[in-house]
C-alpha positions as YAML, in Angstrom:
chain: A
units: angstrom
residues:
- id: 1
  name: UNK
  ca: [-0.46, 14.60, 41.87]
- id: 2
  name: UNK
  ca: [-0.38, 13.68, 38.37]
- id: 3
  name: UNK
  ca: [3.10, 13.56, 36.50]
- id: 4
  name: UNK
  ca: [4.13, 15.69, 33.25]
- id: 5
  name: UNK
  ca: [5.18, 13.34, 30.51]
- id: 6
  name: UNK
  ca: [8.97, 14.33, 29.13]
- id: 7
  name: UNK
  ca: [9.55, 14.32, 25.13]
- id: 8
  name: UNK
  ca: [11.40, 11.77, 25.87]
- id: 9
  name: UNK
  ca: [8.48, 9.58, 27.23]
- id: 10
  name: UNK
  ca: [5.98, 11.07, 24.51]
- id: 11
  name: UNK
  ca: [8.20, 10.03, 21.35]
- id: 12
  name: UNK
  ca: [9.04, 6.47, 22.10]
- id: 13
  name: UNK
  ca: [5.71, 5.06, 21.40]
- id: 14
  name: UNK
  ca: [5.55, 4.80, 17.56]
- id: 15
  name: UNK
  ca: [3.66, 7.31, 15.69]
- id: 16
  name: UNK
  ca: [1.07, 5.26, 13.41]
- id: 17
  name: UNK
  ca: [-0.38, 1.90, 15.08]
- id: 18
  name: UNK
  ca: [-0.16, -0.71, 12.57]
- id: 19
  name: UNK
  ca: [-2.35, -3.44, 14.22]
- id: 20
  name: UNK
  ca: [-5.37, -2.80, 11.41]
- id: 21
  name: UNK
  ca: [-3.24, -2.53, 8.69]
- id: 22
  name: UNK
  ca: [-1.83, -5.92, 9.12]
- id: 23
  name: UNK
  ca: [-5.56, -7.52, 9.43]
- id: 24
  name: UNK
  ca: [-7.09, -5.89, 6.33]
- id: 25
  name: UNK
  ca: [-6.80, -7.32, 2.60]
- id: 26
  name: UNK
  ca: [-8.74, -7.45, -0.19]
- id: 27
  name: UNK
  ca: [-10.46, -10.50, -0.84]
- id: 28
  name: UNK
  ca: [-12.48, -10.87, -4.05]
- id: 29
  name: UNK
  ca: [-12.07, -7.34, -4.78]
- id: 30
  name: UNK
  ca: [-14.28, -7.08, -1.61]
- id: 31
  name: UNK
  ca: [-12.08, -5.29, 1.72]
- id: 32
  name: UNK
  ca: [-12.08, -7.21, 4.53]
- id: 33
  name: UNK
  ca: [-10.48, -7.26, 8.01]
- id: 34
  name: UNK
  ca: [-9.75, -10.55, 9.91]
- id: 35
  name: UNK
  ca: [-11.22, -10.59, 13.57]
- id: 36
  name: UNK
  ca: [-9.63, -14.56, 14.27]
- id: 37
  name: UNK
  ca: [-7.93, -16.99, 13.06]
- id: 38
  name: UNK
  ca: [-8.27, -20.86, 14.16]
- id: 39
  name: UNK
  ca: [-4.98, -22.69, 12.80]
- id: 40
  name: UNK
  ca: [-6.36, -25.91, 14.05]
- id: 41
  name: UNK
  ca: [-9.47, -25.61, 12.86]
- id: 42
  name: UNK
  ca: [-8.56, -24.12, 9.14]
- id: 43
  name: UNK
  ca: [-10.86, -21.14, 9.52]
- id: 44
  name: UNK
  ca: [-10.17, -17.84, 9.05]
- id: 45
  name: UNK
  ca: [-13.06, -15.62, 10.67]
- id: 46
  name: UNK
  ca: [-13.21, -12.17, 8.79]
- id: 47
  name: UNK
  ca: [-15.32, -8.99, 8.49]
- id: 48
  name: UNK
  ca: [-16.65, -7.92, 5.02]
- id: 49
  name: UNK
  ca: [-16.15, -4.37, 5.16]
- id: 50
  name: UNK
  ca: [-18.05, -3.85, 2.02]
- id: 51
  name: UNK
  ca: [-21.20, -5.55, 2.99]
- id: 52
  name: UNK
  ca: [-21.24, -5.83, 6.84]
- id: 53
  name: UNK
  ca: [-21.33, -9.23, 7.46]
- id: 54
  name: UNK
  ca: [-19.25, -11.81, 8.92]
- id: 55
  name: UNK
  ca: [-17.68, -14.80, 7.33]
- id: 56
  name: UNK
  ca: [-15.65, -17.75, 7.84]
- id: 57
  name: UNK
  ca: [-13.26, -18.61, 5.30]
- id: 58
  name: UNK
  ca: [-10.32, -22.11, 4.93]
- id: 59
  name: UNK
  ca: [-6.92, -20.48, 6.09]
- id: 60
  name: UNK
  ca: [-6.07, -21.65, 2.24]
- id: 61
  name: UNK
  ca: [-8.33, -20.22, 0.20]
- id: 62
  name: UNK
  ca: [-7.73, -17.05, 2.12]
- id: 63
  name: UNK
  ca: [-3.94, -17.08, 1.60]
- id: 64
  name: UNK
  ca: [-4.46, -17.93, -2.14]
- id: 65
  name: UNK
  ca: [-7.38, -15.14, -2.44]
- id: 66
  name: UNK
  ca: [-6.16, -12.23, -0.81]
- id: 67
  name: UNK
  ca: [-4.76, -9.30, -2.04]
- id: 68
  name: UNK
  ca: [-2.64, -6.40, 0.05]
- id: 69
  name: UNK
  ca: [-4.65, -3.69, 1.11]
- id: 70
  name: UNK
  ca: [-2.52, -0.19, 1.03]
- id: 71
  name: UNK
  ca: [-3.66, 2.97, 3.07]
- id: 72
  name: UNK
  ca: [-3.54, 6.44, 0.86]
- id: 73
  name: UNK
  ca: [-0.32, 7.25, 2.96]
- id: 74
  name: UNK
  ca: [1.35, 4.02, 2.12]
- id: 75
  name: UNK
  ca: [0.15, 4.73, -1.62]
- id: 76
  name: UNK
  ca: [1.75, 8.16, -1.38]
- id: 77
  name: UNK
  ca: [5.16, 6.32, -0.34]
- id: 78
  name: UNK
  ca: [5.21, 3.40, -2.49]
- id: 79
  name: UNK
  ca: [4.74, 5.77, -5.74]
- id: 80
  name: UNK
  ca: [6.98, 8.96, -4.44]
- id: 81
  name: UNK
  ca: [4.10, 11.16, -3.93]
- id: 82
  name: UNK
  ca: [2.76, 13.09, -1.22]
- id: 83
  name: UNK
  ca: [0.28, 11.49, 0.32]
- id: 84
  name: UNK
  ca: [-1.67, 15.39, -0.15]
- id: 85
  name: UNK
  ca: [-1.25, 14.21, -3.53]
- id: 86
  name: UNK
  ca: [-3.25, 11.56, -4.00]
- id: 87
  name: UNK
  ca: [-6.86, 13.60, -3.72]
- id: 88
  name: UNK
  ca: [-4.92, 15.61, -7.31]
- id: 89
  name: UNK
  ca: [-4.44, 12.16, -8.94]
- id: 90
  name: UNK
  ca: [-8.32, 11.08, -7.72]
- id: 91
  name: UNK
  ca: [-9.53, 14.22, -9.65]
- id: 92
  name: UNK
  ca: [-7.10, 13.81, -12.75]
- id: 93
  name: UNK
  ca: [-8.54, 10.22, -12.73]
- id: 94
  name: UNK
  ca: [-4.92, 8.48, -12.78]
- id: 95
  name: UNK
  ca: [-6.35, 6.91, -9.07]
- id: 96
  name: UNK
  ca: [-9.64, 5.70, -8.91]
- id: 97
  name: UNK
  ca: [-11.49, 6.47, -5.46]
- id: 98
  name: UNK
  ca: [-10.43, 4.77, -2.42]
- id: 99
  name: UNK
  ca: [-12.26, 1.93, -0.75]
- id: 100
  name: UNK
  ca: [-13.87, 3.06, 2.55]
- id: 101
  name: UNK
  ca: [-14.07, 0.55, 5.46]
- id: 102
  name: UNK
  ca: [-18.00, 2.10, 6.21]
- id: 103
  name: UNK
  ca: [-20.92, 0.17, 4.36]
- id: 104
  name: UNK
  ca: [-20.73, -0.42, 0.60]
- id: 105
  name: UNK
  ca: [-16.72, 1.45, 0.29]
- id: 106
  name: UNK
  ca: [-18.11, 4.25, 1.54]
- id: 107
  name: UNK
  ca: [-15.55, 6.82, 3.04]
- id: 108
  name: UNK
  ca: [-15.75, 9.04, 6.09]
- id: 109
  name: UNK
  ca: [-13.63, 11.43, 7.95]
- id: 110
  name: UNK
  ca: [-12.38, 9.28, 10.55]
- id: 111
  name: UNK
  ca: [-12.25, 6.40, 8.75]
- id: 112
  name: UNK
  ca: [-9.14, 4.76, 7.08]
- id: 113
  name: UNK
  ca: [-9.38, 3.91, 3.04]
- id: 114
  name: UNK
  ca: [-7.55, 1.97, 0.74]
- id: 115
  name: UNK
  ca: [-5.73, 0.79, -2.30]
- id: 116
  name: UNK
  ca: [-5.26, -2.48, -3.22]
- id: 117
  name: UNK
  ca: [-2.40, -3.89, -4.91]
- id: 118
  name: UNK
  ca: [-3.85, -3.06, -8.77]
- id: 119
  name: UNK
  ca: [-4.69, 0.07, -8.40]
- id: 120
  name: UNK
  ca: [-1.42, 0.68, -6.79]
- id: 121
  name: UNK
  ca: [0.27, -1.29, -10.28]
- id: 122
  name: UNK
  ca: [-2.39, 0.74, -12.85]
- id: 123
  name: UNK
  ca: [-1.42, 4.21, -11.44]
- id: 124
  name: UNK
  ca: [2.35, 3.43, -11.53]
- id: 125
  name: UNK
  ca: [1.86, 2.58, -14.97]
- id: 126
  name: UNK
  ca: [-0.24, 5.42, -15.75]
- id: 127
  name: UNK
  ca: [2.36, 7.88, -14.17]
- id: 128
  name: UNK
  ca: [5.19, 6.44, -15.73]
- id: 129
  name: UNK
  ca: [4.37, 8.00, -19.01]
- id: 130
  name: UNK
  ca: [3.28, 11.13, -17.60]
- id: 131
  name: UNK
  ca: [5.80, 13.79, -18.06]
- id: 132
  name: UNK
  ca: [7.53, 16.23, -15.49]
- id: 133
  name: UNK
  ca: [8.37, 19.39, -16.21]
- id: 134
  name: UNK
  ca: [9.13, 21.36, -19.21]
- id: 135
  name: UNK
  ca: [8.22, 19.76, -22.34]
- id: 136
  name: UNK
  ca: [11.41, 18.31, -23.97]
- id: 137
  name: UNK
  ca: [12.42, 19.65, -27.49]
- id: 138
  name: UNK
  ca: [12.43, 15.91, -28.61]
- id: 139
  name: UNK
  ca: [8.81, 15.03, -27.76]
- id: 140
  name: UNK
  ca: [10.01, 12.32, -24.82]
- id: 141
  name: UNK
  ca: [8.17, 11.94, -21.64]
- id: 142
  name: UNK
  ca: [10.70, 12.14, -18.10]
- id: 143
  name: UNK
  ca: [9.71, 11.11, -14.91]
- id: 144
  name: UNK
  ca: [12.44, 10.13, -12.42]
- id: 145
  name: UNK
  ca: [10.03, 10.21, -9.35]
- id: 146
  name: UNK
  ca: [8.20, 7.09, -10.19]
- id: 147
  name: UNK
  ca: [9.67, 3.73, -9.09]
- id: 148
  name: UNK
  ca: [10.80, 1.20, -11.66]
- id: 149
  name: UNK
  ca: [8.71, -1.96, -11.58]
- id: 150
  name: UNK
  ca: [11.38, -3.27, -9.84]
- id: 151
  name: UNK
  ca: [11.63, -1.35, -7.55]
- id: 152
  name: UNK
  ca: [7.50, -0.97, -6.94]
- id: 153
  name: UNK
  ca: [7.54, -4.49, -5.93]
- id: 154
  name: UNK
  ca: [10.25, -5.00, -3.77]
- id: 155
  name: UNK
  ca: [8.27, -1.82, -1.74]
- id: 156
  name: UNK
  ca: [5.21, -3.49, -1.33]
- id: 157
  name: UNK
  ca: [7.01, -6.78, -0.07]
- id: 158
  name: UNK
  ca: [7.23, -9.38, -2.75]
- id: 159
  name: UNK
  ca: [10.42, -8.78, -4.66]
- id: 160
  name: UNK
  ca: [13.87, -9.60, -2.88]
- id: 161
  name: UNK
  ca: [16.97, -6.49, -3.59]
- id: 162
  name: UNK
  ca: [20.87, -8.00, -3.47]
- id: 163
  name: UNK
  ca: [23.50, -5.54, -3.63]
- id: 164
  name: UNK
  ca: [27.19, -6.32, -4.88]
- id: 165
  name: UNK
  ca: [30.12, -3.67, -4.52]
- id: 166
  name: UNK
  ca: [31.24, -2.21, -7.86]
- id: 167
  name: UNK
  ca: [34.90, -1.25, -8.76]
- id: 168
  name: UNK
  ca: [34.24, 2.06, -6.86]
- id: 169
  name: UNK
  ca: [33.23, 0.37, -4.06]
- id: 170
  name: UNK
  ca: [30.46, 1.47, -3.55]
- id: 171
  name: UNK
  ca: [27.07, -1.00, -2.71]
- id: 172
  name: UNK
  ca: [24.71, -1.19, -5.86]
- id: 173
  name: UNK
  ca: [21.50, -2.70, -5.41]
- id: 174
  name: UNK
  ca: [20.47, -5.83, -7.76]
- id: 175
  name: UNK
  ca: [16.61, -6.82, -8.01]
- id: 176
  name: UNK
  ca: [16.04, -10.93, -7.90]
- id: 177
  name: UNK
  ca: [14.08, -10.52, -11.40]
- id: 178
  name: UNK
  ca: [17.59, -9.47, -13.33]
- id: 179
  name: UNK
  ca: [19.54, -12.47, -12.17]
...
C-alpha cells in the first residue's frame, strides 16, 4: 500500500531547484548553459542556447567572458519588484524582452528566460529617476523601492556589506565601495 506524504515530508525539499541557474551565463551577449567542465584539460564544454550548437571553450576565457544570467524572478527581487511586474516594465520599455533558452532567444511557456547583468544595471538606472506617487510640489522625483547601486551589487554577488554598531547600538550596514 502506498504511503501519504505528511507536510512535513512535502516542505523540506526546497521550493525552486537551482541546478540550471548555476550553469547558465551569458557569454558574448550570447546565453549559454555549461553541460562539463574538464579542469585538467582547460575546457569548458557549453551549450549555445541562442544558436543550438555545442562548443568548447579554455576554463579562462570563459571565466573572463561570462556574464551572470538572472531569471525574471530573480530580476523582480534584485530591483524590489514583483516579479508580475516585470511583463508592465517590458511594455513601458524600461526592460527590454527576456532572452529565451529555445532557438534564436526565443521564449516559450515552459521555458525559463533571462536577464543578464546590464539589463539588470540599465533598468535600475532607468527606475531610479522614475517617480512614485503623487507628484511633489517641488518638481523632484522619489523612489525609495529601488536599491542604491550599492546595494544592487552586493545582491547580485559582487560587492562585500560590513556592518559596525552605532552609538544606539544598533548594527548599520557599510558597503566595501565607501571605505
Amino acid at each position: 500500500m502506498a504511503e501519504r506524504k505528511t507536510n512535513s515530508q512535502t516542505t523540506d525539499a526546497p521550493l525552486v531547484k537551482n541546478q540550471n541557474r548555476r550553469k547558465t551565463w551569458f557569454l558574448n551577449g550570447e546565453l549559454v548553459r555549461i553541460v562539463h567542465i574538464n579542469k585538467a584539460a582547460g575546457i569548458v564544454t557549453i551549450n549555445n542556447l541562442y544558436n543550438g550548437s555545442r562548443q568548447q571553450v579554455n576554463i579562462v576565457e570563459f571565466k573572463k567572458k561570462r556574464k551572470k544570467a538572472f531569471t525574471i524572478a530573480d530580476t523582480a527581487r534584485l530591483l524590489n519588484y514583483n516579479k508580475k511586474s516585470i511583463p508592465r516594465l517590458v511594455r513601458n520599455g524600461i526592460l527590454p524582452n527576456p532572452v529565451g533558452e529555445r532557438l534564436n532567444g526565443e521564449r516559450k511557456f515552459g521555458y525559463l528566460s533571462y536577464y543578464s547583468e546590464e539589463h539588470i544595471w540599465e533598468a535600475r538606472d532607468l527606475l531610479a529617476t522614475h517617480h512614485i506617487g503623487r507628484p511633489r510640489k517641488d518638481g523632484l522625483s522619489t523612489n525609495n523601492k529601488i536599491p542604491s547601486a550599492q546595494e544592487l551589487r552586493y545582491q547580485m554577488g559582487d560587492g562585500m556589506i560590513y556592518y559596525v554598531k552605532n552609538e544606539d547600538g544598533e548594527f548599520v550596514p557599510i558597503f566595501s565601495e565607501t571605505i
